[in-house]
Each structure stands twice: as structure tokens, then as C-alpha cells.
C-alpha positions in Angstrom: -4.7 -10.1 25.7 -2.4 -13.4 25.4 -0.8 -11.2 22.8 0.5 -8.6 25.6 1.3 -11.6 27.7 3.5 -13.3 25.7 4.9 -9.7 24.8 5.6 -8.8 28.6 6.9 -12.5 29.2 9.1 -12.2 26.4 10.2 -9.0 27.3 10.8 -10.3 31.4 12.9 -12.6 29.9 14.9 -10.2 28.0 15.1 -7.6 31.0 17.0 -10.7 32.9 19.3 -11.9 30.5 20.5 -8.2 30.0 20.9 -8.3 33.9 22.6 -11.2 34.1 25.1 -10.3 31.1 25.4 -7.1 32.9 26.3 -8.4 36.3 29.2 -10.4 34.4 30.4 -7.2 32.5 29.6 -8.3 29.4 31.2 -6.3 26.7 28.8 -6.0 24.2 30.6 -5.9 21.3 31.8 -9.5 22.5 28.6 -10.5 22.2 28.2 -8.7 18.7 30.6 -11.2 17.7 29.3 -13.6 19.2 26.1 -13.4 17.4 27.9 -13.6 14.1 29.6 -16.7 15.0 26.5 -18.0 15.4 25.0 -16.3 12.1 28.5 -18.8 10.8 26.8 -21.6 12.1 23.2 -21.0 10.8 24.7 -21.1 7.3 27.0 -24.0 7.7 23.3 -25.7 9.0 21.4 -24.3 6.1 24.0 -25.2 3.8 23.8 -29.0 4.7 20.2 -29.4 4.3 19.2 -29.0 8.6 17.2 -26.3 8.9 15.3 -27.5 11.8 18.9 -26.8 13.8 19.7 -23.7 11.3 16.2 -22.1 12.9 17.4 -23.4 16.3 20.9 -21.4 16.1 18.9 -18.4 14.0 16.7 -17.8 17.4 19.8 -17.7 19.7 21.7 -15.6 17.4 18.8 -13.4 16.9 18.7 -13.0 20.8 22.4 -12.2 20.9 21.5 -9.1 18.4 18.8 -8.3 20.5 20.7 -7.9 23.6 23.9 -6.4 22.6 22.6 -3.0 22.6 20.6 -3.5 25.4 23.5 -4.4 27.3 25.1 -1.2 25.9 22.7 1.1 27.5 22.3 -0.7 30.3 25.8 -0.3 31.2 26.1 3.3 30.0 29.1 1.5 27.3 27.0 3.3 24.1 29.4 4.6 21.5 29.2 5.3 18.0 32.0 2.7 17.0 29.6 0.3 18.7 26.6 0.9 16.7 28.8 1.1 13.6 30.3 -2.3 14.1 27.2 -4.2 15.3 25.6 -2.8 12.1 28.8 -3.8 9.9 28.0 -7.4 11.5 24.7 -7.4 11.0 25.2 -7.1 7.3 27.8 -10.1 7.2 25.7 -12.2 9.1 22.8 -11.7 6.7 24.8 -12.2 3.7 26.4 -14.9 5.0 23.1 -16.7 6.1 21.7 -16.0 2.3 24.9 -18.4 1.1 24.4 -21.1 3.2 21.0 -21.3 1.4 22.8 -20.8 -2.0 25.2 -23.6 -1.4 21.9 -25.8 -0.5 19.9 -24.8 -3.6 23.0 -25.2 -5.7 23.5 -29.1 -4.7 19.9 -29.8 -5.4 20.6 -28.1 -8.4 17.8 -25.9 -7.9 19.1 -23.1 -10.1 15.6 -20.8 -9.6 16.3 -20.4 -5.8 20.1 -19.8 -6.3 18.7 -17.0 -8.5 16.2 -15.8 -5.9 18.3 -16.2 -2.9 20.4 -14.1 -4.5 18.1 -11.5 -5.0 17.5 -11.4 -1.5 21.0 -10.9 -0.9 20.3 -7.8 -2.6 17.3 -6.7 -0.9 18.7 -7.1 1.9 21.9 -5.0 1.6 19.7 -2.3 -0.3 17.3 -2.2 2.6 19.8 -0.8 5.1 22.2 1.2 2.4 19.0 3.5 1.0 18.1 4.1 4.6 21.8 5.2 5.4 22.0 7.4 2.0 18.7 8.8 2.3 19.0 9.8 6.4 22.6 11.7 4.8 19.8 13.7 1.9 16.7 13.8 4.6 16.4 13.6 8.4 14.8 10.3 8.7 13.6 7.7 6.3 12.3 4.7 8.2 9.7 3.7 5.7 9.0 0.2 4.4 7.8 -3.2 5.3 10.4 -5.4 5.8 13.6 -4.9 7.9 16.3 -6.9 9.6 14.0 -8.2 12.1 11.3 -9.0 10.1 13.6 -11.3 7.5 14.9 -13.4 10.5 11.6 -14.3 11.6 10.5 -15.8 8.2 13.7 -17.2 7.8 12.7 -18.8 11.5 9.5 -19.6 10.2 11.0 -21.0 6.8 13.3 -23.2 8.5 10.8 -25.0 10.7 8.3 -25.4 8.4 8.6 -24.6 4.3 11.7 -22.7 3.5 10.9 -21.4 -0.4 7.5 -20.0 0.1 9.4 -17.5 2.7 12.2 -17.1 -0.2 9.8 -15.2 -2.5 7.8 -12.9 0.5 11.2 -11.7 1.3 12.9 -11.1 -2.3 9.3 -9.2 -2.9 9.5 -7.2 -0.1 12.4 -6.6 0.5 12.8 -5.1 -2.8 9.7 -3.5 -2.2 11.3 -1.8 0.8 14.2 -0.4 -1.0 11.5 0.9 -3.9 9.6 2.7 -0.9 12.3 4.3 0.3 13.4 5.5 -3.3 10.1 7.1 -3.5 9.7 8.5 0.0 13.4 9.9 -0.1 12.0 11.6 -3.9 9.1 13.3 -2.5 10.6 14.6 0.3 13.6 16.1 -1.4 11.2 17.7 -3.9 8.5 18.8 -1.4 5.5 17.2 -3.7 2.6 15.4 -1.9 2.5 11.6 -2.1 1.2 8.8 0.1 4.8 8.0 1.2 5.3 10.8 3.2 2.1 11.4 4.6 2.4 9.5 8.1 5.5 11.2 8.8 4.5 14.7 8.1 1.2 14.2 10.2 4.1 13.5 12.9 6.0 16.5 12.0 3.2 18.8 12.5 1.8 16.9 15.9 5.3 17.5 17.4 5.6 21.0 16.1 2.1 21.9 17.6 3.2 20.2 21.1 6.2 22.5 20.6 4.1 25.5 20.1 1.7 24.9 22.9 4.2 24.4 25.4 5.7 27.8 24.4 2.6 29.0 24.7 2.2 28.2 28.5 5.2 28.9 29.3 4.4 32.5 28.4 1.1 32.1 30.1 2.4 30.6 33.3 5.3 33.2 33.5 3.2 36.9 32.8 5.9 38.1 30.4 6.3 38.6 26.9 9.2 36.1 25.8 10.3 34.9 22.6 10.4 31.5 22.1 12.7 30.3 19.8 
């Protein structure tokens, strides 16, 4: 219950801002950018040691990605150089982000968090290529724990509170992620059962079987023989 609340509160909030921006004819790939200025400015804070103000800027960066494609539809402004950019952005402002941490580890001379900061530099820019090569093999490859949005609310989390506990949950998963996606993208391509694909082909068939009973009253409701394609 206070679950759904916040959620509908959070989401009122949302539904105004993307009003507001809307009324003002907003472009949104202005505020693309703008998000990554900010991303500029969460690294410059992480990199000086202030992460309380790093998580401060991360939040209103994170609601500048948030509402840019909101403010898209919205406006009927969707295009696919719009998406492409703002996921082009995305990618810099993570990696960007992950070296304002470096530069912080590497003054404390804290060479094992360089190290794993950098391997969540990987994960992250594995996360979103597999997905993009696999959805060019397959028709959709989703899988996986940990996303964009889930690595900027522990890196939230780990800048108000403890910052290198939320270092090694997302170098794990989000390695993890790219591992999942290696193996879903496998057993789809070669058509062999596995645990990876299971949730999505119980999807399949649902929508398939939807699709079939709708042809089927359409036939019903009409009193002909027609062939449904």
C-alpha cells in the first residue's frame, strides 16, 4: 500500500514536470544534454571526495533522463536520431561518472577500487552493447538484472551512505547481466531449452494464443469461412 503511494506520487510528480517542460517547448534532446552536463558534475563531485552532493546532482540528472523521452512523446517530437543520441549520452555519462570515482580511489591510493571501478566501466558498456548485438541476431533480448536504472540507484544509495559495498554488487552484476545475455542470446539462436529463455517463450506462446483466439471469433462473429493470416 505505501508502496503504490509513493509510486503514484512519484509518478504525479513526473506527469507535471513533463507538463510544465512541455508548455515551455522543451526540446528534449536539450534536456538530453542537459542531463549529461550534470552526469559532468556528478564526476567532478565524486572525484573530490563529496558524494553526499555527487548523490544530490545524480538524482536530478537521473530525473532529466527520465523525462526526456517523456517529453518526446508527449509532444509527438519521437525520432530515431533522438533515441540514438540520448542512448549515445547515456553511455558517456556512465563512463564518465565511473572516472570521477577512479580519480577518487586513485588519490587515496586505493589501487583495488581503481581496479574494480574499472570493471564496472566494463559491465556497464557490455550491458547495453550485448543487448544491441543480440536484438540485431534475435528479436528481443531484455534479460538480466541489472540495467542503467538500477546502477544509478546504488550509485544514489552508495553516495549517501557507503560507496564500495555498492562498487562490488554492481561489477558482479553487471557482469552477470552481460553473462545472461550471452547465454539467452545462445539458446535462442540454437533453439535448445534452458532456463534463460523460458519466461519469454511462455510470453510468445500467450500472445500467439490471444492471436489465435481472436481469429477465431472473428470467424465466429462474421458466419464465413476466412483465412486468417
Amino acid at each position: 500500500m505505501i508502496s503504490e503511494r509513493i509510486g503514484e506520487s512519484a509518478q504525479a510528480t513526473l506527469r507535471a514536470i513533463v507538463k510544465t517542460l512541455t508548455f515551455l517547448r522543451i526540446n528534449p534532446n536539450h534536456l538530453t544534454i542537459l542531463g549529461f552536463v550534470l552526469s559532468i558534475v556528478t564526476a567532478y563531485a565524486f572525484a573530490r571526495g563529496r558524494f553526499w552532493t555527487a548523490g544530490v546532482i545524480l538524482i536530478m540528472a537521473g530525473l532529466f533522463d527520465m523525462v526526456d523521452g517523456m517529453v518526446a512523446r508527449s509532444t509527438h517530437s519521437e525520432t530515431p536520431f533522438g533515441a540514438f543520441f540520448d542512448s549515445v549520452m547515456d553511455r558517456y555519462s556512465d563512463l564518465i561518472m565511473y572516472l570521477g570515482l577512479i580519480i577518487w580511489y586513485g588519490h587515496q591510493d586505493r589501487l583495488t577500487y581503481v581496479v574494480l571501478v574499472g570493471v564496472v566501466m566494463m559491465g556497464s558498456v557490455m550491458t547495453s552493447y550485448t543487448r544491441a548485438r543480440a536484438e540485431s541476431l534475435i528479436p528481443r533480448c531484455q534479460v538480466g538484472f541489472l540495467e542503467r536504472p538500477e546502477r544509478i540507484v546504488l550509485l544514489i544509495i552508495g553516495s549517501f551512505y557507503y560507496m564500495e559495498p555498492v562498487v562490488w554488487v554492481i561489477a558482479f552484476l553487471s557482469n552477470w547481466t552481460v553473462v545472461h545475455r550471452i547465454l539467452y542470446t545462445r539458446a535462442r539462436m540454437s533453439g535448445l531449452p534452458s532456463w534463460v529463455v523460458a519466461p519469454e517463450k511462455r510470453e510468445e506462446e500467450e500472445g500467439e494464443e490471444r492471436q489465435e483466439a481472436g481469429g477465431r471469433r472473428q470467424e465466429t462473429g462474421d458466419n464465413v469461412s476466412i483465412e486468417i493470416p
